[in-house]
PDB file of N, CA, C and O in Angstrom:
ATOM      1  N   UNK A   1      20.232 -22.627  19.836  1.00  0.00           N
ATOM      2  CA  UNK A   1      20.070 -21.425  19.042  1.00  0.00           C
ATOM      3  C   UNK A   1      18.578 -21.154  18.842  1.00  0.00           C
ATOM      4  O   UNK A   1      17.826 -22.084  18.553  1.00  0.00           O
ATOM      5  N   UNK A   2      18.126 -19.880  18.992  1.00  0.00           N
ATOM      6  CA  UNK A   2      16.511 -19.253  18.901  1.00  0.00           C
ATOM      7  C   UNK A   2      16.604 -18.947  17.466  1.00  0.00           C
ATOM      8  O   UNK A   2      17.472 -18.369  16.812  1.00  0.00           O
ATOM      9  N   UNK A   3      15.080 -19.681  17.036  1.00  0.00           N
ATOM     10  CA  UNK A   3      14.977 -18.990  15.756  1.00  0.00           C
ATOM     11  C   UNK A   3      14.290 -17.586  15.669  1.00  0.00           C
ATOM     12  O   UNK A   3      13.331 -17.310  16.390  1.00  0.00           O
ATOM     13  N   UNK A   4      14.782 -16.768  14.820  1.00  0.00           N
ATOM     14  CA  UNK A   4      13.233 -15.627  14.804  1.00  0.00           C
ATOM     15  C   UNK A   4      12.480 -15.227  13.919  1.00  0.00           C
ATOM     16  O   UNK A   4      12.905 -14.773  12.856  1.00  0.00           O
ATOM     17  N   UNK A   5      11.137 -15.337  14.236  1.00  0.00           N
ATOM     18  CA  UNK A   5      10.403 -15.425  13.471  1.00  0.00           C
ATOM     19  C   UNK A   5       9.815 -14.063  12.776  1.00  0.00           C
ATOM     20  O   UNK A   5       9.608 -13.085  13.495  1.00  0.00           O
ATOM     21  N   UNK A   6       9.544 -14.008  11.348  1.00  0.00           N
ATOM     22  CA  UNK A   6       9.621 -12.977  10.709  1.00  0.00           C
ATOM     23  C   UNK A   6       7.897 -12.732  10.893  1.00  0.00           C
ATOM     24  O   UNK A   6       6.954 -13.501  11.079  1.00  0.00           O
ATOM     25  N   UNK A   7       8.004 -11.544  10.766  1.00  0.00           N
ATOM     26  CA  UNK A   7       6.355 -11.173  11.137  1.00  0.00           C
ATOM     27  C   UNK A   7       5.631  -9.792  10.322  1.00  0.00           C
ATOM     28  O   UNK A   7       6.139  -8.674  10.233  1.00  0.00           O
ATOM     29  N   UNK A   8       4.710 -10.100   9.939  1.00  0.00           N
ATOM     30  CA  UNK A   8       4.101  -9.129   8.498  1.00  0.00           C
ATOM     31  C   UNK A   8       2.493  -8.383   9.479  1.00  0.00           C
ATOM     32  O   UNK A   8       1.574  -8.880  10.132  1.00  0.00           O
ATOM     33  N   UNK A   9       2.996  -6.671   8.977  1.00  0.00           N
ATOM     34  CA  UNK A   9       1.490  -6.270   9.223  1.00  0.00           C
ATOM     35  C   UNK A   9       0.478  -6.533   8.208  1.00  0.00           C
ATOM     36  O   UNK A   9       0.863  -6.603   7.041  1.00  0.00           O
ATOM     37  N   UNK A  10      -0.811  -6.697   8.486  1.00  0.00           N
ATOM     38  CA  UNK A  10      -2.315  -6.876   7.797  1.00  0.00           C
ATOM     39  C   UNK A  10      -2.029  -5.645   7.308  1.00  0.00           C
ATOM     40  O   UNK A  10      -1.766  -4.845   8.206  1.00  0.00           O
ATOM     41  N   UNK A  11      -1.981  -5.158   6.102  1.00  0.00           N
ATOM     42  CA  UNK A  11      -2.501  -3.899   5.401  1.00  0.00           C
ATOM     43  C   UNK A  11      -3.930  -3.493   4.745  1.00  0.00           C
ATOM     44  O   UNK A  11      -4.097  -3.732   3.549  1.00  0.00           O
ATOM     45  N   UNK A  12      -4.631  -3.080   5.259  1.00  0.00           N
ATOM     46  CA  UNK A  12      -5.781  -2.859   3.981  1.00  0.00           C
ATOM     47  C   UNK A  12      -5.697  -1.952   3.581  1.00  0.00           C
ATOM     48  O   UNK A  12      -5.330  -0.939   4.175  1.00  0.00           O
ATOM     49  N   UNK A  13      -6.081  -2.067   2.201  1.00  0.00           N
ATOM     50  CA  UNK A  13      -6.190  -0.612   0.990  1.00  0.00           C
ATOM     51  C   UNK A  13      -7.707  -0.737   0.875  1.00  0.00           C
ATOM     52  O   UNK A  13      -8.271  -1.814   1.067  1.00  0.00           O
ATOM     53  N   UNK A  14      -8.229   0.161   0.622  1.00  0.00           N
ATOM     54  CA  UNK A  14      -9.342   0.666   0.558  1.00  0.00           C
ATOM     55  C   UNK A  14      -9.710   2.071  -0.020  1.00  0.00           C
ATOM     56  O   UNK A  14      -9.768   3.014   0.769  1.00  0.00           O
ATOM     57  N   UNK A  15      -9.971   2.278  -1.397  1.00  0.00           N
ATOM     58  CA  UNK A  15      -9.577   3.278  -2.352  1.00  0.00           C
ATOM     59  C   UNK A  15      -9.270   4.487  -2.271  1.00  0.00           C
ATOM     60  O   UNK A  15      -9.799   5.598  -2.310  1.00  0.00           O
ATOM     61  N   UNK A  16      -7.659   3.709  -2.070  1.00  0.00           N
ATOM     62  CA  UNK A  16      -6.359   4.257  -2.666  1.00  0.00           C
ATOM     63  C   UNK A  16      -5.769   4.619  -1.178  1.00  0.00           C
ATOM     64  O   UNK A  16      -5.282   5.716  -0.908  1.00  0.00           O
ATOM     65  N   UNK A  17      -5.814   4.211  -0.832  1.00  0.00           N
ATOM     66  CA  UNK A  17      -5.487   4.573   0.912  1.00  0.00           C
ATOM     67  C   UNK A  17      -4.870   3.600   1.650  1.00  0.00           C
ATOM     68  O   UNK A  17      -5.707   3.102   2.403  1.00  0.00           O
ATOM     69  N   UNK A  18      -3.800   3.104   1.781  1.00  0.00           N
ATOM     70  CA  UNK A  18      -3.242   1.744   2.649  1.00  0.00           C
ATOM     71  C   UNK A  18      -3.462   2.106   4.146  1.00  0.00           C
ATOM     72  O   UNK A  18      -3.162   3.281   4.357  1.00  0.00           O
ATOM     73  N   UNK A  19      -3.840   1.528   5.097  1.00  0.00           N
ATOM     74  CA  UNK A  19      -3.787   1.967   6.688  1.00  0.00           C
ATOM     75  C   UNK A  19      -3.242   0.069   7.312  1.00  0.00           C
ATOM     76  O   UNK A  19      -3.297  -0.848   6.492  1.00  0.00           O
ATOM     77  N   UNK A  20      -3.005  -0.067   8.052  1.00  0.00           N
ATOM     78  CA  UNK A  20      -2.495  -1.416   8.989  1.00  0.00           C
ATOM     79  C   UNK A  20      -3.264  -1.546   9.862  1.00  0.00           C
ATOM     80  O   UNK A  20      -3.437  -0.690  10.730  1.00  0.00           O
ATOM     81  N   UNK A  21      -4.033  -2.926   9.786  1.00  0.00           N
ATOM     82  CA  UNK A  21      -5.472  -2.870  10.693  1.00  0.00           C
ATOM     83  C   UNK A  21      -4.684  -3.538  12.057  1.00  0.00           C
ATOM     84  O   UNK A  21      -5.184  -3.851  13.138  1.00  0.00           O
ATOM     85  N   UNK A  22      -3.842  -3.598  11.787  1.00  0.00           N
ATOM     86  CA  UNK A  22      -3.338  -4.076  13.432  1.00  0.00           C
ATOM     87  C   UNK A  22      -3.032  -5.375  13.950  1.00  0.00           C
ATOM     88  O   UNK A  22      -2.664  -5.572  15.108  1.00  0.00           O
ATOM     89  N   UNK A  23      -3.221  -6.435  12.903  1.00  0.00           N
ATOM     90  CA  UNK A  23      -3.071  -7.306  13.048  1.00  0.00           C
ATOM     91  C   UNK A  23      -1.727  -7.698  12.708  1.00  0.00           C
ATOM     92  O   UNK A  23      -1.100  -6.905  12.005  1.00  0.00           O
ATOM     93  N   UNK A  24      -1.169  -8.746  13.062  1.00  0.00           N
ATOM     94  CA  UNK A  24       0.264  -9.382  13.062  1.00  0.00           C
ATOM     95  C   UNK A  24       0.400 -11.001  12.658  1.00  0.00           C
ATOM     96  O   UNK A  24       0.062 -11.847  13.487  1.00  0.00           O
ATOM     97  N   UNK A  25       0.868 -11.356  11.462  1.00  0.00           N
ATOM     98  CA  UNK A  25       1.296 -12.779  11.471  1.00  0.00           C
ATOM     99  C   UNK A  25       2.383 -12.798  10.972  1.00  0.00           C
ATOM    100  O   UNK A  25       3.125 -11.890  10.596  1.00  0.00           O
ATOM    101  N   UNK A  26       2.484 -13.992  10.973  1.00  0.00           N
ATOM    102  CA  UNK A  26       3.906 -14.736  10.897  1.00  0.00           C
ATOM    103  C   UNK A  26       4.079 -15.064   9.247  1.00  0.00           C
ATOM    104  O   UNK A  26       3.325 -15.308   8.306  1.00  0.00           O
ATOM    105  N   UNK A  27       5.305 -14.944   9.436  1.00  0.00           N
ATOM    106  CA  UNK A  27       5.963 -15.309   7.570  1.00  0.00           C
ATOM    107  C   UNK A  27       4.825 -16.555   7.182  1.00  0.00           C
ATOM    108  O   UNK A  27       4.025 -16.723   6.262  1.00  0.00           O
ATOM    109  N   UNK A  28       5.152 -17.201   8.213  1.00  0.00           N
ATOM    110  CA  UNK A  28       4.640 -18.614   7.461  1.00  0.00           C
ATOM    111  C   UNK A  28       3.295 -19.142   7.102  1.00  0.00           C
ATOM    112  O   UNK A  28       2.958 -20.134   6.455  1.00  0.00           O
ATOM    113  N   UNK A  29       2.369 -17.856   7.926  1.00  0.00           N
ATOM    114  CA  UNK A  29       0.837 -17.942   7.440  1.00  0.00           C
ATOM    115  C   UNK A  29       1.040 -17.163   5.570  1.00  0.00           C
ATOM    116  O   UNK A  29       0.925 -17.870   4.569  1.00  0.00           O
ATOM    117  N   UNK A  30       1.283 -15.945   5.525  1.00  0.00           N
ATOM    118  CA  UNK A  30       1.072 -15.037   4.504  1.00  0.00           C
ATOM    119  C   UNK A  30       2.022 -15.277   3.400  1.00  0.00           C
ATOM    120  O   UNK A  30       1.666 -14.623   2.420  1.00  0.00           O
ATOM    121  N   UNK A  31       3.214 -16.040   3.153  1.00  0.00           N
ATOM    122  CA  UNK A  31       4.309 -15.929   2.881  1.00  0.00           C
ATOM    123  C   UNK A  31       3.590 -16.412   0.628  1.00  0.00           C
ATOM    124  O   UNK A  31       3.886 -15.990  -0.490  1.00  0.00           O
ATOM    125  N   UNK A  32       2.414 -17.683   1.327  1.00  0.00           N
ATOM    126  CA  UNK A  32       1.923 -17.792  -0.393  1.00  0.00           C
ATOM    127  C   UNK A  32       0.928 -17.704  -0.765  1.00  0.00           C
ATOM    128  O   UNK A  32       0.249 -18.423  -1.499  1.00  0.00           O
ATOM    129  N   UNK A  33       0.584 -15.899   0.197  1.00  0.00           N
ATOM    130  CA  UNK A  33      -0.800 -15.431  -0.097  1.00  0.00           C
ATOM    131  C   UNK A  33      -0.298 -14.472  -1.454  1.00  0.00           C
ATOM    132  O   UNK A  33       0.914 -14.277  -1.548  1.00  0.00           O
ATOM    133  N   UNK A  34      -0.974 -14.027  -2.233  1.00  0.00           N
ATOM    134  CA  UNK A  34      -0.955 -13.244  -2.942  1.00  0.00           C
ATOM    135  C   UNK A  34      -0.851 -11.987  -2.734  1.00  0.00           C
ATOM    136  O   UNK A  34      -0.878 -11.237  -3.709  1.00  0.00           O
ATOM    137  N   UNK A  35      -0.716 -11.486  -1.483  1.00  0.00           N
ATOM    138  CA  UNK A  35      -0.841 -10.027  -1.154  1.00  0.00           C
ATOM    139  C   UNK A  35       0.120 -10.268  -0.359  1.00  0.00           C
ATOM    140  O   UNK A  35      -0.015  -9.559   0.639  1.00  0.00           O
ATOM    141  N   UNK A  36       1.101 -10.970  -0.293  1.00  0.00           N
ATOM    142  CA  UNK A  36       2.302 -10.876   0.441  1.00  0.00           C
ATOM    143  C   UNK A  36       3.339 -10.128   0.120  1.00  0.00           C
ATOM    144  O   UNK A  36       4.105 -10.750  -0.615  1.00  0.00           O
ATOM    145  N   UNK A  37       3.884  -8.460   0.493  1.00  0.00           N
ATOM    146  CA  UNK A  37       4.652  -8.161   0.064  1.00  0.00           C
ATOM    147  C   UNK A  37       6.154  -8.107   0.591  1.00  0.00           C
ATOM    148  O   UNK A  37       6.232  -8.537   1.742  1.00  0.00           O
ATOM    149  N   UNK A  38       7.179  -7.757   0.134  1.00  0.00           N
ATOM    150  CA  UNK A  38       8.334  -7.470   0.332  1.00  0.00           C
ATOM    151  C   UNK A  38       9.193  -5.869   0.601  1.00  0.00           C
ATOM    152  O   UNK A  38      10.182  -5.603   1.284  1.00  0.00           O
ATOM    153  N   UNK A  39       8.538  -5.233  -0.043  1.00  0.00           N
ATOM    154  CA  UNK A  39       8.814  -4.182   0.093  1.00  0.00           C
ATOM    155  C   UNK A  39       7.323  -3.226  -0.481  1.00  0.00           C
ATOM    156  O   UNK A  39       6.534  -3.537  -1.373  1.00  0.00           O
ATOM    157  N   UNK A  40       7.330  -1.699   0.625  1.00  0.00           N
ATOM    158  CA  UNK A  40       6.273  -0.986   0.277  1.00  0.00           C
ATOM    159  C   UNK A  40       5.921  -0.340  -1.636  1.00  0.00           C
ATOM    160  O   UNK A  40       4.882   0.254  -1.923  1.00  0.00           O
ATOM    161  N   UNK A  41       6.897  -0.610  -2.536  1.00  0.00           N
ATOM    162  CA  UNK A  41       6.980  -0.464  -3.879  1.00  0.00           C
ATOM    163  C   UNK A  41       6.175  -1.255  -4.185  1.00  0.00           C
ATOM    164  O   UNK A  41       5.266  -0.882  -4.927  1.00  0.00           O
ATOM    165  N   UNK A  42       6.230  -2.919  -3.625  1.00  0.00           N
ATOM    166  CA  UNK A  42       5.718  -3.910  -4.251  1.00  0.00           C
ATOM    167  C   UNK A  42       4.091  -3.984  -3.475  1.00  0.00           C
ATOM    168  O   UNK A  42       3.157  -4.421  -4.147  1.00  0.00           O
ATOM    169  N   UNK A  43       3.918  -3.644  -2.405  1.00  0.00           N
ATOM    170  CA  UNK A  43       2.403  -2.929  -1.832  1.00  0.00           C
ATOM    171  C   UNK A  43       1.593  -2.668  -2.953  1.00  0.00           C
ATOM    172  O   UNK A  43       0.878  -3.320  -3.714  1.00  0.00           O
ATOM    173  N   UNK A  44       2.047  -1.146  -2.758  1.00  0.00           N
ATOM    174  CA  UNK A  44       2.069  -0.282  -3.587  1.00  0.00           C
ATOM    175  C   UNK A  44       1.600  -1.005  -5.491  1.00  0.00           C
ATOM    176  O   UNK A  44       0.386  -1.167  -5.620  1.00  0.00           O
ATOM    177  N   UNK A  45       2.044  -1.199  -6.154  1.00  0.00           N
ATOM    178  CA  UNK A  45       2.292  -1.823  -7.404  1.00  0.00           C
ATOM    179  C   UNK A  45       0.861  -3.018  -7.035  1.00  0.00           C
ATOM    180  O   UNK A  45      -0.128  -3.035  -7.767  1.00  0.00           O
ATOM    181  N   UNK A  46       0.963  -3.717  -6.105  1.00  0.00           N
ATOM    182  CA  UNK A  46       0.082  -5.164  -6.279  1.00  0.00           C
ATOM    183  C   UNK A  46      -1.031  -4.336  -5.774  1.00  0.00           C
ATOM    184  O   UNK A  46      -2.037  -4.843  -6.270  1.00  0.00           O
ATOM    185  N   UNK A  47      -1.477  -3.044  -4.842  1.00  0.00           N
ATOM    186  CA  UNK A  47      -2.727  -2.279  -4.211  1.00  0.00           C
ATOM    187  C   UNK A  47      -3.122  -2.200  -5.943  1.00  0.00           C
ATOM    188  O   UNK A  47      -3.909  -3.100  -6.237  1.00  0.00           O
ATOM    189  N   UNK A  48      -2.713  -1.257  -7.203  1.00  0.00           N
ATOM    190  CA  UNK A  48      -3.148  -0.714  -7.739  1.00  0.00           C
ATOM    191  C   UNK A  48      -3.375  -1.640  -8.899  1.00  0.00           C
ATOM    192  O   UNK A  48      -4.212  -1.329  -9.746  1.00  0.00           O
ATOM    193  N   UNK A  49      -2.547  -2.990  -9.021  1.00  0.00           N
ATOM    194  CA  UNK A  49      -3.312  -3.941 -10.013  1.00  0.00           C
ATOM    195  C   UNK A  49      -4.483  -4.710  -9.371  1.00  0.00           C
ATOM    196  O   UNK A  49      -5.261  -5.259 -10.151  1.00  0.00           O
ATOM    197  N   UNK A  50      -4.659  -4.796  -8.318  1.00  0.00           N
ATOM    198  CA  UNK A  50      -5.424  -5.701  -7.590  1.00  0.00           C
ATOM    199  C   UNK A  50      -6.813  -4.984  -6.964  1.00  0.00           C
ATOM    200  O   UNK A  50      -7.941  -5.389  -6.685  1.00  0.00           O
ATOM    201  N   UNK A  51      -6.036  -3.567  -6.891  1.00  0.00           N
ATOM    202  CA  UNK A  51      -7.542  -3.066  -6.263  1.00  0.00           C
ATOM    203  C   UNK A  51      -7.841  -2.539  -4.460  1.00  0.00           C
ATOM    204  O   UNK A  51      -6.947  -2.371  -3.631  1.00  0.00           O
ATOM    205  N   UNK A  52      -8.712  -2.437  -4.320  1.00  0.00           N
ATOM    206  CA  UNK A  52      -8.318  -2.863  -2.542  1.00  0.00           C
ATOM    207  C   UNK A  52      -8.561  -4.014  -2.216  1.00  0.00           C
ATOM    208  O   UNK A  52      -9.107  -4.785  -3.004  1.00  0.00           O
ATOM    209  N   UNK A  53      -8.129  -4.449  -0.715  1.00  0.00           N
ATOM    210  CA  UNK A  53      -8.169  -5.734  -0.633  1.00  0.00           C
ATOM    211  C   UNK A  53      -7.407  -5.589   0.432  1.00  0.00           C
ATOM    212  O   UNK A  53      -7.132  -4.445   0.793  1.00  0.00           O
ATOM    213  N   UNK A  54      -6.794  -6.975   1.320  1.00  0.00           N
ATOM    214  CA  UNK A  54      -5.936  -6.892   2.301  1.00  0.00           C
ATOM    215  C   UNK A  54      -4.486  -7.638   2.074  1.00  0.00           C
ATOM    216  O   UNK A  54      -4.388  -8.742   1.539  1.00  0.00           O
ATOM    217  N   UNK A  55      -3.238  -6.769   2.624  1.00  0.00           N
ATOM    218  CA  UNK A  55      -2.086  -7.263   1.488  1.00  0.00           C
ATOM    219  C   UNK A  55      -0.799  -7.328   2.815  1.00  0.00           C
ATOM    220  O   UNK A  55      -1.395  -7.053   3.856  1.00  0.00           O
ATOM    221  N   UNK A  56      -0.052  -7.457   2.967  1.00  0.00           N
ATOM    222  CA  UNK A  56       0.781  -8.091   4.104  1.00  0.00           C
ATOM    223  C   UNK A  56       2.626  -7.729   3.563  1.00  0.00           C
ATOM    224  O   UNK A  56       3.293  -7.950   2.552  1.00  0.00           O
ATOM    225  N   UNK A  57       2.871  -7.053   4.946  1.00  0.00           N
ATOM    226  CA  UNK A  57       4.164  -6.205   4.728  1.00  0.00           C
ATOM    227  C   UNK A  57       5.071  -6.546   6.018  1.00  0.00           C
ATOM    228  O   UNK A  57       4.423  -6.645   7.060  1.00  0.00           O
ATOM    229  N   UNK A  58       6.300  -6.719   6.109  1.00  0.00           N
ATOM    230  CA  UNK A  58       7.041  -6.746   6.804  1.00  0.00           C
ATOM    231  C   UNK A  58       7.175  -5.875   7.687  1.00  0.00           C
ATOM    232  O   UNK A  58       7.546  -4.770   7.291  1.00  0.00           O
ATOM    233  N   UNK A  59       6.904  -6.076   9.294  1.00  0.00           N
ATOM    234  CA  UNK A  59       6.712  -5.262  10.545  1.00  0.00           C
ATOM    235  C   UNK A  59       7.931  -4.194  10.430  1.00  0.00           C
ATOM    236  O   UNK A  59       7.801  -3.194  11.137  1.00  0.00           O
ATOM    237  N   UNK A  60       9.129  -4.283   9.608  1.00  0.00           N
ATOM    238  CA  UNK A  60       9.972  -3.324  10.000  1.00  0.00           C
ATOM    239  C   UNK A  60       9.542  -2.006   8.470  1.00  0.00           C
ATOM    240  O   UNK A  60       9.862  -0.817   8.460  1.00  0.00           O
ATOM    241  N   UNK A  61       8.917  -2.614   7.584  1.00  0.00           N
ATOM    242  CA  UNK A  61       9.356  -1.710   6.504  1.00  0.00           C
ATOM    243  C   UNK A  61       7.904  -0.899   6.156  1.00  0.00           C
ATOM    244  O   UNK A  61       7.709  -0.638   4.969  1.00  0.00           O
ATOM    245  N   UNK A  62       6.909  -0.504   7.122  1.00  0.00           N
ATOM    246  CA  UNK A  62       5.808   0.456   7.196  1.00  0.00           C
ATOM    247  C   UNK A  62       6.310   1.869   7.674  1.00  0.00           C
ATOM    248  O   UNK A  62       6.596   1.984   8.865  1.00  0.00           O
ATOM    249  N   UNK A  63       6.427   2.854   6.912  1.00  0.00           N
ATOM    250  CA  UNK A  63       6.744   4.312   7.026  1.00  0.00           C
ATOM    251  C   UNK A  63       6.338   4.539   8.839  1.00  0.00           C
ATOM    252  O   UNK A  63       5.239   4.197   9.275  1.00  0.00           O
ATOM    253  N   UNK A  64       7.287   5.082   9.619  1.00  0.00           N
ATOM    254  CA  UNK A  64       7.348   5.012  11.239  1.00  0.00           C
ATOM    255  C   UNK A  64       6.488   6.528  11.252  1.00  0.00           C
ATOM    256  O   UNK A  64       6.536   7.349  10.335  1.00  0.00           O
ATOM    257  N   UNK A  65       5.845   6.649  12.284  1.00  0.00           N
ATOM    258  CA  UNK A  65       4.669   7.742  12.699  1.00  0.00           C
ATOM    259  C   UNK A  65       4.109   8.078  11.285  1.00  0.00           C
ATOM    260  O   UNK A  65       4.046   9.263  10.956  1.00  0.00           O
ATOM    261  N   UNK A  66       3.662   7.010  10.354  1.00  0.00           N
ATOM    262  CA  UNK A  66       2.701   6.789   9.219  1.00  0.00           C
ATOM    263  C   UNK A  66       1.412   6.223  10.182  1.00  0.00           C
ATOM    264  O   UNK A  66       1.617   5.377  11.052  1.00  0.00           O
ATOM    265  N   UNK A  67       0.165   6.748   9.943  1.00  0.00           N
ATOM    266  CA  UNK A  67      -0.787   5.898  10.121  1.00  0.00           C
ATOM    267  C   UNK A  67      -1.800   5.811   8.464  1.00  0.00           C
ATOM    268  O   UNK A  67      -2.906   5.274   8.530  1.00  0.00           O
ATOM    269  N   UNK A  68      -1.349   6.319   7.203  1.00  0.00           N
ATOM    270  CA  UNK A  68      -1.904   6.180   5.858  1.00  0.00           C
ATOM    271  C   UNK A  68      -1.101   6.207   5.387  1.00  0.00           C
ATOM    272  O   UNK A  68      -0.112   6.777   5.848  1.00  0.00           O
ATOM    273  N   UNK A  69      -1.112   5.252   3.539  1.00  0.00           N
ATOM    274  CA  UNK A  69       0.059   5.931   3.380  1.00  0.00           C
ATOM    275  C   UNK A  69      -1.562   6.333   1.664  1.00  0.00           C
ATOM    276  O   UNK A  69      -2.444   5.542   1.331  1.00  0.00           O
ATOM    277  N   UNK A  70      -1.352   7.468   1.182  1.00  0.00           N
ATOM    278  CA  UNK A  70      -1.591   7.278  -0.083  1.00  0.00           C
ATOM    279  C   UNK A  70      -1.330   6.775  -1.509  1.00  0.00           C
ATOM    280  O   UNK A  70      -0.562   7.370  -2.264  1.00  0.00           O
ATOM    281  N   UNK A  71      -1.920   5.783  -1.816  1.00  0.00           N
ATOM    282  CA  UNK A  71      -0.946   5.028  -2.876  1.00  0.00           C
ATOM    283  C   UNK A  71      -1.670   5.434  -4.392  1.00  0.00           C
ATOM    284  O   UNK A  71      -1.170   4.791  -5.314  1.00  0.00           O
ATOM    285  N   UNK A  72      -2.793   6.421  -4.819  1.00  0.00           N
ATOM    286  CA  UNK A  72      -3.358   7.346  -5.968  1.00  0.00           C
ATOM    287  C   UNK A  72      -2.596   8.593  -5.702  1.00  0.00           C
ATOM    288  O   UNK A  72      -2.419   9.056  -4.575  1.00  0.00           O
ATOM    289  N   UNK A  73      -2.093   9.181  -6.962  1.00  0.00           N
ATOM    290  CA  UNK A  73      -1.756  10.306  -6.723  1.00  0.00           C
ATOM    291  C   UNK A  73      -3.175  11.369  -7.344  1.00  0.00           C
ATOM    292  O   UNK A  73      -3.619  11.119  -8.464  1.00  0.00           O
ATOM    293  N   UNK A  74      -3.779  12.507  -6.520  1.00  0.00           N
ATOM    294  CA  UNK A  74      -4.458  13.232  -6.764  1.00  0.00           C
ATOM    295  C   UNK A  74      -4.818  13.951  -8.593  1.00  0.00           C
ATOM    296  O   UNK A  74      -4.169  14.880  -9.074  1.00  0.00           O
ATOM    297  N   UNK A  75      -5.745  13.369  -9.171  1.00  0.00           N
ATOM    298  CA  UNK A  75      -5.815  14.281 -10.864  1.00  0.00           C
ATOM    299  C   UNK A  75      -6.081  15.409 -10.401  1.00  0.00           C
ATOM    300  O   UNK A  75      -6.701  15.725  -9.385  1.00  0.00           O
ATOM    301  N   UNK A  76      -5.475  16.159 -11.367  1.00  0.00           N
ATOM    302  CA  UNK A  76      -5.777  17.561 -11.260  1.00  0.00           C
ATOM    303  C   UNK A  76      -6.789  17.752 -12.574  1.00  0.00           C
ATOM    304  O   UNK A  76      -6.489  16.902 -13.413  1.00  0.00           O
ATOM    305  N   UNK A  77      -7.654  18.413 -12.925  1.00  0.00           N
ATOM    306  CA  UNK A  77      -8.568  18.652 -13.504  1.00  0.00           C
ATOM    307  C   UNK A  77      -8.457  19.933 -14.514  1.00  0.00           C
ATOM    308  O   UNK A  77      -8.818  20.848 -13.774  1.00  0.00           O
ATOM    309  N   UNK A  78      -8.226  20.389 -15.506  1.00  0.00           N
ATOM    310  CA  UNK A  78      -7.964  21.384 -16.515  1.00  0.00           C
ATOM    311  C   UNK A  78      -9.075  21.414 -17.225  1.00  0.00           C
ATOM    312  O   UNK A  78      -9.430  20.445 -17.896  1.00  0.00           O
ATOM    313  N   UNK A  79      -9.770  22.566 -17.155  1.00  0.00           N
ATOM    314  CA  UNK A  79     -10.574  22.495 -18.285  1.00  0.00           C
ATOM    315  C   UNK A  79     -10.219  23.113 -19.842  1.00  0.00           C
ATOM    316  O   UNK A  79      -9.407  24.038 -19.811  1.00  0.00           O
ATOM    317  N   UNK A  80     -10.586  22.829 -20.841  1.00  0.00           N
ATOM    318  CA  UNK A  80     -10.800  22.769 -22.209  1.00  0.00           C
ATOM    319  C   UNK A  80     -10.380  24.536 -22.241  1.00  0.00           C
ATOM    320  O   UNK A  80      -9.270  25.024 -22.452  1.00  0.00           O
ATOM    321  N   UNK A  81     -11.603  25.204 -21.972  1.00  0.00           N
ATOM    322  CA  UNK A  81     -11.678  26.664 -22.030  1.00  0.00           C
ATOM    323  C   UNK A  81     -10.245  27.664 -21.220  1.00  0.00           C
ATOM    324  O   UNK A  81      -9.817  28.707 -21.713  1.00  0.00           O
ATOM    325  N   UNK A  82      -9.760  27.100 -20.055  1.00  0.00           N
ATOM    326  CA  UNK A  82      -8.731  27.450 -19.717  1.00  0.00           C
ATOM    327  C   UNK A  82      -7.772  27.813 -19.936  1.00  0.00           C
ATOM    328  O   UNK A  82      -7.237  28.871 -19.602  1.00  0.00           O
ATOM    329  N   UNK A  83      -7.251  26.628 -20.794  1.00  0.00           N
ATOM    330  CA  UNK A  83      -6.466  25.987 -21.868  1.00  0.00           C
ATOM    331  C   UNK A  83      -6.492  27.105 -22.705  1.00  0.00           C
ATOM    332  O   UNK A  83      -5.618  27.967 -22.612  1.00  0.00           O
ATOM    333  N   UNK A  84      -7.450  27.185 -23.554  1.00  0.00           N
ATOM    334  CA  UNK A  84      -7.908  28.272 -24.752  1.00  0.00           C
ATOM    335  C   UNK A  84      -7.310  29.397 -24.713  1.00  0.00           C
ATOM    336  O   UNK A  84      -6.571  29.980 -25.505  1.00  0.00           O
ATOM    337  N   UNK A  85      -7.836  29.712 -23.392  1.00  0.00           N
ATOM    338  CA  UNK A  85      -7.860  30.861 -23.148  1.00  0.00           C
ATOM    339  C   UNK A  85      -6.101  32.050 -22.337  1.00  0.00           C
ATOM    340  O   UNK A  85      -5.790  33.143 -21.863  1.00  0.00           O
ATOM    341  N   UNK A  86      -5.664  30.948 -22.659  1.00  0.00           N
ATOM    342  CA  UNK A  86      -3.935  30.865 -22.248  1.00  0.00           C
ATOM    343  C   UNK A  86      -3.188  31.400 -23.362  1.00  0.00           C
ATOM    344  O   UNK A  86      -2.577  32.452 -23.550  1.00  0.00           O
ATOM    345  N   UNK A  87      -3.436  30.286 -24.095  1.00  0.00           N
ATOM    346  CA  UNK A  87      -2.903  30.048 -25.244  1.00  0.00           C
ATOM    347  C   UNK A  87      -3.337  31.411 -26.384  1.00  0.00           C
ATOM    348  O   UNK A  87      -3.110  31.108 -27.555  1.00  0.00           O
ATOM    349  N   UNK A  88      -3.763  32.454 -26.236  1.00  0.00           N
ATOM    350  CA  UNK A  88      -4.250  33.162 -26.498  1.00  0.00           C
ATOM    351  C   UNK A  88      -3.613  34.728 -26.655  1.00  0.00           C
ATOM    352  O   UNK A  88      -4.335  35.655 -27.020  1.00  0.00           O
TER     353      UNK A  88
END
């Protein structure tokens, strides 16, 4: 019987931006790294307590014809006077 071996892309985040640098290892290098994830939620969640950095995802569960994914959602900016001037 063949075993098979489970295999994680390199992710880097780099502010607020996940991309997959292309690299490939095996469960058993990354599995009790700290940036080892399970699912893109948990990416996601450990990118934004942690920061950027490089974080490791299962080859099947990276969004397919994704090459970014954005993990900040955009502030929108309101000013004071705007506001005011609405409300008015």
């Amino acid at each position: 019987m063949m075993l098979v071996k489970n295999f994680f892309d390199e992710i880097r985040v780099f502010a607020g931006v996940a991309e997959r640098t292309g690299v490939q290892l095996e469960r058993d290098v990354v599995r009790r790294s700290g940036g080892c994830c399970t699912s893109l939620t948990q990416l996601i969640r450990k990118a934004r307590e942690s920061g950027d950095g490089y974080f490791y995802l299962p080859l099947t569960l990276w969004p397919a014809d994704t090459e970014r994914v954005q993990l900040q959602k955009s502030w929108v900016v309101v000013s004071p006077s705007s506001h005011l001037r609405e409300s008015h």
